[in-house]
C-alpha positions as CSV (number, residue, x, y, z in Angstrom):
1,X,-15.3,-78.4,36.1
2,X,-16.2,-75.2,34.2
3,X,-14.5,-75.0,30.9
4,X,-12.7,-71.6,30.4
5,X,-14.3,-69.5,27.5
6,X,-12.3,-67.9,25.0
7,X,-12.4,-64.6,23.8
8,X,-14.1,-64.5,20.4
9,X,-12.5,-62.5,18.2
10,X,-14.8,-60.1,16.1
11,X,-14.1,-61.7,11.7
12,X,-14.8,-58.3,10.6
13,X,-12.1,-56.5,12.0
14,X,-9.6,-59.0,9.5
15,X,-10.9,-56.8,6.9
16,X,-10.1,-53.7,8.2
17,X,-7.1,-51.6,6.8
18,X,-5.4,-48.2,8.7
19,X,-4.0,-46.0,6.0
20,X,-3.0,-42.6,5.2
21,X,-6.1,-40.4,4.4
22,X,-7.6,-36.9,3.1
23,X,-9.4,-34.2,5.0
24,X,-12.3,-35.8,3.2
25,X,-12.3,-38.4,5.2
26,X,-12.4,-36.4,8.1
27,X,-15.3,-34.4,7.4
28,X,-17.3,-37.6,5.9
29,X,-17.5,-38.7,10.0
30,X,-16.7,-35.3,11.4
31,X,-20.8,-34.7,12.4
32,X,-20.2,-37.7,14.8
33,X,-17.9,-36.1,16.9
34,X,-18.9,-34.4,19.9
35,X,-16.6,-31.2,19.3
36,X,-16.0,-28.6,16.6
37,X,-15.1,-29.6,13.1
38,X,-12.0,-27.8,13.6
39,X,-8.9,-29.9,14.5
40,X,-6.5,-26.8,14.1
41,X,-3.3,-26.8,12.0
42,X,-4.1,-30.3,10.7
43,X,-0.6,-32.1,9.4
44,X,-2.1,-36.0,8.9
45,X,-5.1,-38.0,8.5
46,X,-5.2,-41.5,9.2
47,X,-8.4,-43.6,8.3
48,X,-9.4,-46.7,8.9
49,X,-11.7,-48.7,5.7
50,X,-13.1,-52.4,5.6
51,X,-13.1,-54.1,2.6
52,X,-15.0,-57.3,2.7
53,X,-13.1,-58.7,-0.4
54,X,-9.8,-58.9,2.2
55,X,-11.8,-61.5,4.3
56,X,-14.1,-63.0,1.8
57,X,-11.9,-62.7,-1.3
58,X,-15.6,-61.9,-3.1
59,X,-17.5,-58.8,-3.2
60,X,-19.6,-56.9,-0.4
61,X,-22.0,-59.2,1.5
62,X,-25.4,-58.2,2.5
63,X,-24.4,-57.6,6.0
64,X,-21.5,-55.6,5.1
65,X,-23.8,-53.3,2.7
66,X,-25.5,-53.1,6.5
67,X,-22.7,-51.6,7.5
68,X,-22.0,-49.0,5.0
69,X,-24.8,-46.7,6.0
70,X,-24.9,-43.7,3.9
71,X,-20.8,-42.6,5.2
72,X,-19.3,-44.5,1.3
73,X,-21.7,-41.6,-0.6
74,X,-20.8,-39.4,1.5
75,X,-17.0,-39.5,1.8
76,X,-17.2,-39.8,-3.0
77,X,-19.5,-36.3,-2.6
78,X,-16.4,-35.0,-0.3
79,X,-13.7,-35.9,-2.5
80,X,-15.4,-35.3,-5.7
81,X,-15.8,-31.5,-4.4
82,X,-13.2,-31.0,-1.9
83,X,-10.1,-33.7,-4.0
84,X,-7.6,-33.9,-1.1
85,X,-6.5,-30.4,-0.2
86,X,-6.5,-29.2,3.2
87,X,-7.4,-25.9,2.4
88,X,-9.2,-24.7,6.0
89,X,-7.3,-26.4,8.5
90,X,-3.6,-26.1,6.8
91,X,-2.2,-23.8,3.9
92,X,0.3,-26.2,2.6
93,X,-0.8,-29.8,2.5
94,X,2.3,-32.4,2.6
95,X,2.4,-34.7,-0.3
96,X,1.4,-37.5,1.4
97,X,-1.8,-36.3,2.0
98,X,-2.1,-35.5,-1.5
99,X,-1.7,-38.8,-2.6
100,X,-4.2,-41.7,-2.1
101,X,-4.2,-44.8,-3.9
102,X,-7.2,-46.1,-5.7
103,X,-8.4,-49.2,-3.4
104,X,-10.9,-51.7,-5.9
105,X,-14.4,-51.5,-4.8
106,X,-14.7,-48.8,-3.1
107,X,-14.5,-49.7,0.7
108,X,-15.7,-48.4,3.2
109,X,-14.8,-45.5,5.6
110,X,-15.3,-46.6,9.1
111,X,-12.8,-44.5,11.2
112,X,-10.7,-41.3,10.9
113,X,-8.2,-40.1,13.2
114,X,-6.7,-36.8,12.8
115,X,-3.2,-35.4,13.9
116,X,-2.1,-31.5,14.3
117,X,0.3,-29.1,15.6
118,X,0.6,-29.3,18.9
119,X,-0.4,-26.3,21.7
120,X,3.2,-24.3,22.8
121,X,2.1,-25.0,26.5
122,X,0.4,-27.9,28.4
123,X,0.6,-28.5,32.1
124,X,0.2,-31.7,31.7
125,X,3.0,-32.3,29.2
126,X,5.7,-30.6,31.2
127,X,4.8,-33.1,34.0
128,X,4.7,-36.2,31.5
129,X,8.3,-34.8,30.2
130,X,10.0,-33.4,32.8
131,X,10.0,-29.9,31.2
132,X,11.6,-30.2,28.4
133,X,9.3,-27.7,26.2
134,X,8.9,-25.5,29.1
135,X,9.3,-21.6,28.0
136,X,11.0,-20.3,30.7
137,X,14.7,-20.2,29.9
138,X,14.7,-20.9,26.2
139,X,12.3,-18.3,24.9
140,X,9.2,-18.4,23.9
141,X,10.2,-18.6,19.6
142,X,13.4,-21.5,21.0
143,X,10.1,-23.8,22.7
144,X,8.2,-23.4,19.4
145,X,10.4,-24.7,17.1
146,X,11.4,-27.7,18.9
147,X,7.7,-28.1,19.8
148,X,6.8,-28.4,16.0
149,X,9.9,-30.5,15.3
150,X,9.1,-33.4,18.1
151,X,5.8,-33.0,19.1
152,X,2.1,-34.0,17.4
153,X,-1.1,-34.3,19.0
154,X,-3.7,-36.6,18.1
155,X,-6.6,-34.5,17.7
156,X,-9.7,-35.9,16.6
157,X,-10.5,-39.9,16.9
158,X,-13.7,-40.7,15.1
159,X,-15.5,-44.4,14.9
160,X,-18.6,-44.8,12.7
161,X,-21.4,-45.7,15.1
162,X,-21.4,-49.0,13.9
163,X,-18.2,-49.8,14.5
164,X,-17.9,-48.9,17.5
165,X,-17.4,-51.2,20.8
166,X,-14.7,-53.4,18.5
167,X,-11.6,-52.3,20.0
168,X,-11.1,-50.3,16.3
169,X,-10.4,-46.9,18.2
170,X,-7.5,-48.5,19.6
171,X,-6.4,-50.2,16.5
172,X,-6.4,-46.7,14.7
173,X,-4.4,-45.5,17.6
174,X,-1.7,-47.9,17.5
175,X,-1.2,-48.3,13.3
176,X,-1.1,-44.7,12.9
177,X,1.5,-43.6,16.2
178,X,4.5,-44.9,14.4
179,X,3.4,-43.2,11.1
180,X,3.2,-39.9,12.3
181,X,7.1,-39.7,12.5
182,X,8.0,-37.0,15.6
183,X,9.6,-38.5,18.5
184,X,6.8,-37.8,20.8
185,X,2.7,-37.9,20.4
186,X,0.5,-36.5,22.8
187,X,-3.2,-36.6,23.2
188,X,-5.9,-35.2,25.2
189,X,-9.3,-37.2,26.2
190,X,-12.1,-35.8,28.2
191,X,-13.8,-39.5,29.1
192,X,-9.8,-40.9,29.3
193,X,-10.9,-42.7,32.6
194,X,-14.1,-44.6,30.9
195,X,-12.8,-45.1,27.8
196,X,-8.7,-45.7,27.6
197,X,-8.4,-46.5,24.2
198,X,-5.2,-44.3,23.9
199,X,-3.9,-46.2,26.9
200,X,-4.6,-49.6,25.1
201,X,-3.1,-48.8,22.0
202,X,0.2,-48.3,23.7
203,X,0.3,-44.4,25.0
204,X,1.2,-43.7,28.9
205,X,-1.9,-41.8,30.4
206,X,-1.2,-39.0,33.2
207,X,-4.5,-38.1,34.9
208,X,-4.1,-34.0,36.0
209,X,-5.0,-33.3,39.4
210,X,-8.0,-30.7,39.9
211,X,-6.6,-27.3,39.6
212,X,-6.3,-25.0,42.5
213,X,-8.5,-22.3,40.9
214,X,-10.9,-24.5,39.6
215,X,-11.2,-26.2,43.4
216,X,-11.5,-22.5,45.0
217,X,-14.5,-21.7,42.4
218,X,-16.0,-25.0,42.8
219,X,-16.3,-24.3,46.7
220,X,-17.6,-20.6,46.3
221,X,-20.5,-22.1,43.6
222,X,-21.5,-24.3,46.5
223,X,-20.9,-21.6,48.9
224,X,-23.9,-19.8,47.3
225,X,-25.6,-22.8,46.7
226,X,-25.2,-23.3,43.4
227,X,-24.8,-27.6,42.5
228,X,-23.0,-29.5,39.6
229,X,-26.3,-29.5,38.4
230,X,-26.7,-25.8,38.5
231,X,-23.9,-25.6,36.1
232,X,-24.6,-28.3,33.4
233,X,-25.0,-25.6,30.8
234,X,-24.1,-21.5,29.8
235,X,-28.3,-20.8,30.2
236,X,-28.9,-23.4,33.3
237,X,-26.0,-21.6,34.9
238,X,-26.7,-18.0,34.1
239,X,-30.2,-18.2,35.1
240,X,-28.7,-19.8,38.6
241,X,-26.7,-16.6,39.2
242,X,-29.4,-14.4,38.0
243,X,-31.6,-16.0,40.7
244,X,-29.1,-15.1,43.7
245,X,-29.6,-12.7,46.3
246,X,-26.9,-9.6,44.5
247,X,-24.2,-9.8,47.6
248,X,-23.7,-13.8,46.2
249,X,-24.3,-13.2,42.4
250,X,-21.1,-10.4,43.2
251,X,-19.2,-12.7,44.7
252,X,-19.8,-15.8,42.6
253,X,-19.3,-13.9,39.2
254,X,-16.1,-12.3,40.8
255,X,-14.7,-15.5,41.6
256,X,-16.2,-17.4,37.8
257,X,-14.4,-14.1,36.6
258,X,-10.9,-15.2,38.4
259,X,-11.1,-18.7,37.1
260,X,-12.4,-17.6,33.5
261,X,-9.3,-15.4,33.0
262,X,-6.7,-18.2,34.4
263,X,-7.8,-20.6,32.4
264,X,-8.0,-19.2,28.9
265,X,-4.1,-17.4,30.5
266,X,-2.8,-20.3,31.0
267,X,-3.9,-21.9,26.7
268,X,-2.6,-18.5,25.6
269,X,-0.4,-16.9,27.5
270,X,-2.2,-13.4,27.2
271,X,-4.4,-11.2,29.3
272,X,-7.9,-12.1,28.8
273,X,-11.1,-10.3,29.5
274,X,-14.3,-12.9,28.6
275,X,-17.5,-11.3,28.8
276,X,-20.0,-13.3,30.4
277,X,-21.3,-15.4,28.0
278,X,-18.0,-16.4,27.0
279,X,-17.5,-17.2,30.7
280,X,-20.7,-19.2,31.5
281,X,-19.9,-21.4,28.6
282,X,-16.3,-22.1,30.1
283,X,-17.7,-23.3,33.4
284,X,-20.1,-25.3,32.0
285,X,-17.7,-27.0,29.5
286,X,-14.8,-27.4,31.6
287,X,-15.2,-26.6,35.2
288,X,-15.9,-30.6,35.6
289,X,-14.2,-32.2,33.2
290,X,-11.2,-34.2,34.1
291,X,-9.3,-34.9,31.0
292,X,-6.5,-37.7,31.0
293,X,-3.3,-36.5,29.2
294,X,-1.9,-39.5,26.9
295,X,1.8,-39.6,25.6
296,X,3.8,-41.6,23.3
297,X,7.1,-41.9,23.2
298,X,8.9,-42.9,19.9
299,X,11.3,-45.6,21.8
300,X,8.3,-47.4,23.3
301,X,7.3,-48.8,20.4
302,X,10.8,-50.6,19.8
């Protein structure tokens, strides 16, 4: 008889602590994210640090010096310059990001998470809610109050590299949902599908079918004979189209032109006229992604 095997859970994570944090924090780890630095109209930082004394009850061991990897020094340069304003990514910092207990010893930063201001319009959240911050009917100033009243979005979720395959981004996600205090939380995650941590820590995931415009570009690009792989960047792309016979570059930059000006219509509700650069980069970026929409819902976590 084979004897069952029992998940081992990892000792270090017992000395981890989620608490309220500065925009220090955030641009200590911000380099290790894969987007801009900008999180918009940032309202709350969460971070999560690991204090060995909370396991050991002594100081810092050699392997958790291991651990610490340059991020300690620079999250004390941060807050030494920056203190805990927000000062680029909101006006008026709230009190509570102001104020940050001294921890002893000086633990380390191994996660951040940031939350902002959520977008007046998302597709995916009027499925996810059944409309209920939908513009049409109530105006577009009616949908931004309540907006701001019940909605956040998680924005940024950030793991030191270290840290990361431990289930932590999860663990962030779930200590700091209740915290953020609106009724509803939403996120937005381009590898959603490979990586559900939102999902694990407790959000419902929508996956958004393919849009129709981005399906009708898709099958002109391959009409002309231009691949996913013709497309993996702004330059691999542009020096596709500039390659085409001048009847398909027409068509294909007509039709990239159609889907540029839909998509950036339907973030901000206005007329838009990219030029091309601005439009190559949009197809390459987004095109092929298939992001998962997360939301949380205040009364799930009762």
């Amino acid at each position: 008889m084979t004897p069952t095997r029992s998940r081992r859970r990892c000792t270090l994570l017992a000395g981890v602590c989620v608490e309220r944090g500065t925009i220090a924090d955030w641009r200590a780890l911000a380099p290790l994210h894969y987007r801009s630095h900008h999180a918009g109209a940032v309202t709350d930082v969460f971070r999560a640090v690991y204090d060995a004394a909370e396991v050991s009850g002594h100081g810092p061991s050699k392997v958790t010096r291991g651990f610490r990897s340059g991020l300690e020094g620079d999250a004390r340069e941060d807050d030494a310059r920056e203190g805990s304003g927000l000062e680029d990514d909101a006006r008026e910092p709230s009190r509570e990001l102001r104020s940050r207990a001294p921890r002893p010893g000086r633990p380390t930063l191994v996660g951040v998470l940031v939350v902002s201001r959520a977008a007046l319009s998302v597709g995916a959240r009027d499925r996810a809610t059944g409309g209920r911050y939908r513009t049409a009917g109530t105006g577009r100033l009616a949908t931004a109050h309540l907006v701001n009243r019940e909605l956040r979005v998680i924005s940024r979720v950030v793991i030191a590299p270290n840290w990361r395959g431990l289930g932590l981004a999860s663990r962030l996600v779930a200590d700091a949902l209740p915290q953020i205090g609106t009724p509803y939380v939403e996120a937005m995650a381009a590898m959603g599908r490979v990586h559900p941590f939102f999902e694990r820590a407790g959000m419902t995931a929508y996956p958004q079918a393919p849009s129709p415009q981005g399906e009708r570009l898709r099958a002109c690009l391959e009409a002309v004979g231009l691949g996913r792989c013709d497309r993996r960047s702004a330059d691999a792309l542009g020096r596709a189209l500039d390659a085409l016979a001048p009847h398909a570059a027409r068509l294909a930059w007509n039709e990239i032109g159609r889907w540029a000006r839909s998509y950036l219509g339907a973030k901000n509700h206005r007329t838009n006229r990219p030029d091309r650069r601005r439009m190559l980069d949009l197809v390459a970026r987004h095109l092929d992604s298939a992001p998962v929409y997360y939301l949380w819902r205040r009364e799930q976590s009762s």
